[in-house]
Each structure stands twice: as C-alpha cells, then as structure tokens.
Residue frames as qw, qx, qy, qz and C-alpha x, y, z in Angstrom:
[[0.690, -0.211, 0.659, -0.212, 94.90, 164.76, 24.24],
 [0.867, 0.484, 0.048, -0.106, 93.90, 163.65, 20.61],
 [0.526, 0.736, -0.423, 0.061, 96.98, 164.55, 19.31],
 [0.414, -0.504, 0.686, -0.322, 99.01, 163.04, 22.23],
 [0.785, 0.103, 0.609, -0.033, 97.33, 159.39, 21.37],
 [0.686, 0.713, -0.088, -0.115, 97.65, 160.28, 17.67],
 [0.124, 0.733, -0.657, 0.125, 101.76, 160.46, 18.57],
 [0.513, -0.285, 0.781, -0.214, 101.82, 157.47, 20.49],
 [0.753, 0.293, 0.476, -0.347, 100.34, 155.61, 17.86],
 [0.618, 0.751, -0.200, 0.119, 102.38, 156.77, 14.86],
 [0.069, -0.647, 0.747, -0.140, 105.42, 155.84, 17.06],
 [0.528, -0.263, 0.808, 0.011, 104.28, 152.34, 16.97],
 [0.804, 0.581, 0.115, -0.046, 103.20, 152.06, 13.71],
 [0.316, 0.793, -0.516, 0.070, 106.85, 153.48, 12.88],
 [0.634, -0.343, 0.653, -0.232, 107.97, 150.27, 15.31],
 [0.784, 0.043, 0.608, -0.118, 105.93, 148.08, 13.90],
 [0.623, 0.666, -0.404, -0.076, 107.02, 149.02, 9.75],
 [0.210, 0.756, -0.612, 0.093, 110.48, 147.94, 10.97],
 [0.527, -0.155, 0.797, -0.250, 109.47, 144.96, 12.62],
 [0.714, 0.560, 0.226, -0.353, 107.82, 144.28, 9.43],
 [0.350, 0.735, -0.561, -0.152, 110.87, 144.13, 7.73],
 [0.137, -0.293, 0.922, -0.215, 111.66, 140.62, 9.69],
 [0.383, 0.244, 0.824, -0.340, 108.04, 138.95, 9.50],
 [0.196, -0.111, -0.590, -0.776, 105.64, 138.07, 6.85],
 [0.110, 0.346, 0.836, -0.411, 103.07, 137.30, 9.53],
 [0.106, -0.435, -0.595, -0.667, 99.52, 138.47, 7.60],
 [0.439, -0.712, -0.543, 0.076, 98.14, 138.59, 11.04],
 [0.451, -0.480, -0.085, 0.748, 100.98, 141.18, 12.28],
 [0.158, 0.265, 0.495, 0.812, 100.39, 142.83, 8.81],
 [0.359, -0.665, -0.583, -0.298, 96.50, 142.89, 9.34],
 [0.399, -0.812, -0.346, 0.247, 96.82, 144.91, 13.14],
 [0.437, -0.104, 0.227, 0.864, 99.63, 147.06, 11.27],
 [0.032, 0.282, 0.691, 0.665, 96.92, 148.00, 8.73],
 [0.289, -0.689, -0.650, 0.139, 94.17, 148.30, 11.56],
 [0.412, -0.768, -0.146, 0.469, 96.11, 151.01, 13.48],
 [0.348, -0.003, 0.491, 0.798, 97.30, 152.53, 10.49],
 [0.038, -0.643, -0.513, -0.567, 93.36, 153.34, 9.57],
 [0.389, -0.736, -0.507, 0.222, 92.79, 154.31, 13.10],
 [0.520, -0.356, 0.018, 0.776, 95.50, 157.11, 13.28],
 [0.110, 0.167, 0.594, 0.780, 94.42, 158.28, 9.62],
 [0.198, -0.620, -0.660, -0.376, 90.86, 158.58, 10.65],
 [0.499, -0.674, -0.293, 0.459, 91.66, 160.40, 13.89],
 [0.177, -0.316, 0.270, 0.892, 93.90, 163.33, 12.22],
 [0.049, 0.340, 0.592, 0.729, 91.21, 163.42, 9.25],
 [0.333, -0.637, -0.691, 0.077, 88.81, 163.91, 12.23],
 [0.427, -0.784, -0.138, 0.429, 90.85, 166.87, 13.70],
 [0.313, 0.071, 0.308, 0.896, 91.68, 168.93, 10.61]]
C-alpha cells in the first residue's frame, strides 16, 4: 500500500516540477517542497 501512495505521489511531484517551469508562485513552490519531504520520509521509513 505504502509503496502504491509513495508512486502516486512521486507522479505528482514529477507534474508539479514541470508545472514549475511556468510559475514562480512561492506558495506552489512551498506545497512542492511539502510533498517532496513527505515522499522522502516515507521511503526512508520503508528501507
């Protein structure tokens, strides 16, 4: 299941890079950055 959310999650982070390329939003940055630790902490969890 982890891993399953872990995928779903790193497919919108990969999204949201490329949307990043269009926006300097700090806020869009900031929930980029959020779910970026969340993913990281989840795999560091399940090694």
């Amino acid at each position: 299941m982890w891993d399953t959310y872990i995928y779903i999650i790193s497919h919108e982070i990969k999204t949201e890079i490329e949307n990043l390329k269009y926006t300097n939003s700090h806020i869009y940055k900031y929930i980029y950055l959020c779910k970026y630790e969340l993913v990281f902490s989840l795999k560091k969890q399940n090694v």
